[in-house]
C-alpha positions as CSV (number, residue, x, y, z in Angstrom):
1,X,47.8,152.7,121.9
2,X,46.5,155.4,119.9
3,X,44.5,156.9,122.5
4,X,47.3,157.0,124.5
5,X,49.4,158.7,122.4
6,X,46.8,161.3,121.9
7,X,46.5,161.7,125.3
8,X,50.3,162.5,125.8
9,X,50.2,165.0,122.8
10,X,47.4,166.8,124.4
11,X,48.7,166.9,127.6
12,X,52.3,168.3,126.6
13,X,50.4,171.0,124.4
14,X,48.8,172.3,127.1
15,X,51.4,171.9,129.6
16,X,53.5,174.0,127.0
17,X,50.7,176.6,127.3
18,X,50.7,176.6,130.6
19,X,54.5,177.4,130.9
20,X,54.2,179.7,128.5
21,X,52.0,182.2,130.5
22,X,54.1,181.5,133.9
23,X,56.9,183.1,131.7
24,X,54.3,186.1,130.2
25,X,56.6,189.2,129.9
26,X,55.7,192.4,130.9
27,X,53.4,194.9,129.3
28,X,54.8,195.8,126.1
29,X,57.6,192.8,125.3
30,X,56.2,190.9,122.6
31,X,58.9,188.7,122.8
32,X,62.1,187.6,125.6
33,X,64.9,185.2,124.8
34,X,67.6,184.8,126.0
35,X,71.1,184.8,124.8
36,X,73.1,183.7,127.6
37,X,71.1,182.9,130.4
38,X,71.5,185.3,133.3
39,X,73.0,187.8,131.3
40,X,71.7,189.3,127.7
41,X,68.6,189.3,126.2
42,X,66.8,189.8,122.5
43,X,63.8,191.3,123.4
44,X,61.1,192.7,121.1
45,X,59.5,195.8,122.5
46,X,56.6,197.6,121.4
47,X,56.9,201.7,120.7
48,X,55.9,204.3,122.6
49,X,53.3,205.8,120.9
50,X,55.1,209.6,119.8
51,X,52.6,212.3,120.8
52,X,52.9,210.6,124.5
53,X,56.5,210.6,124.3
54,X,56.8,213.8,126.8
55,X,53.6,213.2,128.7
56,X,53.2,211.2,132.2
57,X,52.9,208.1,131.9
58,X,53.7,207.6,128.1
59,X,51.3,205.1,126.0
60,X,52.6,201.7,124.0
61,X,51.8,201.4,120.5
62,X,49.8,198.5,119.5
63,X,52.0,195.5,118.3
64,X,50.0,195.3,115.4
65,X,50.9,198.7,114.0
66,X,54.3,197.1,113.0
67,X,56.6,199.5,115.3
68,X,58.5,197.1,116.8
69,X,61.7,197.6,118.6
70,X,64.3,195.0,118.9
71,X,66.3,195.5,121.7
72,X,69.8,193.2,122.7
73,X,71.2,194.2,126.3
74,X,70.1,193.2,129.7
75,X,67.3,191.2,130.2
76,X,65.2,193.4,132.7
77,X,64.5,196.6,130.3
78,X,61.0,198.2,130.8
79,X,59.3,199.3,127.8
80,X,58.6,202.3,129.4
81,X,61.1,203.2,131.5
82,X,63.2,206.2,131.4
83,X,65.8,204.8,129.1
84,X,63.4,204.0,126.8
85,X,61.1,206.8,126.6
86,X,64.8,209.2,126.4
87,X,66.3,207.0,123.6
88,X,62.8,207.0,121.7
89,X,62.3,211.0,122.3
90,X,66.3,211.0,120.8
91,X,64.8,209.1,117.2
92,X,62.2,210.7,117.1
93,X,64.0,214.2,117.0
94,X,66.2,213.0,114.6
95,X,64.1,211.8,112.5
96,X,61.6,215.1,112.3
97,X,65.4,217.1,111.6
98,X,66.4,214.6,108.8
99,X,62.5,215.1,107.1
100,X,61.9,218.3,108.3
101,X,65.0,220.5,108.6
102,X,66.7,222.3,105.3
């Protein structure tokens, strides 16, 4: 019975993996749920890494630098689509003026 069990545990684990990566997100959403199915979504996005903000094609920050992005709209948002890159050019303009500016 034990080994049985076992077995089952194991074999929902990795059938959870398994679904998981089917389901992988697209370069530079750390994380997709969502909210009501077919329409919004809480996605977590990585940045787009400042000094490529203007250039062609822009560059993703490493998740692991900790700027994260948490987005809640429609579910198919590119991390580095045109919206994106123009709202994070908009932040980052405003931010140098609020540092920077007298």
């Amino acid at each position: 019975m034990r080994i049985t069990t076992s077995f089952l545990a194991a074999l929902l684990l990795f059938g959870s993996l398994g679904a998981g990566s089917s389901f992988a997100a697209a370069e530079g959403v750390i994380s997709n749920t969502a909210l009501v199915p077919g329409s919004n979504c809480h996605l977590t996005l990585s940045a787009i890494r400042e000094d490529t903000l203007s250039s062609d094609p822009p560059v993703l920050k490493d998740p692991n630098e900790g700027d994260i992005i948490d987005f809640y709209g429609l579910c198919d948002i590119e991390p580095l689509g045109e919206d994106q890159v123009h709202q994070q050019s908009l932040q980052h303009q405003h931010r140098w003026q609020r540092n920077y500016n007298d």
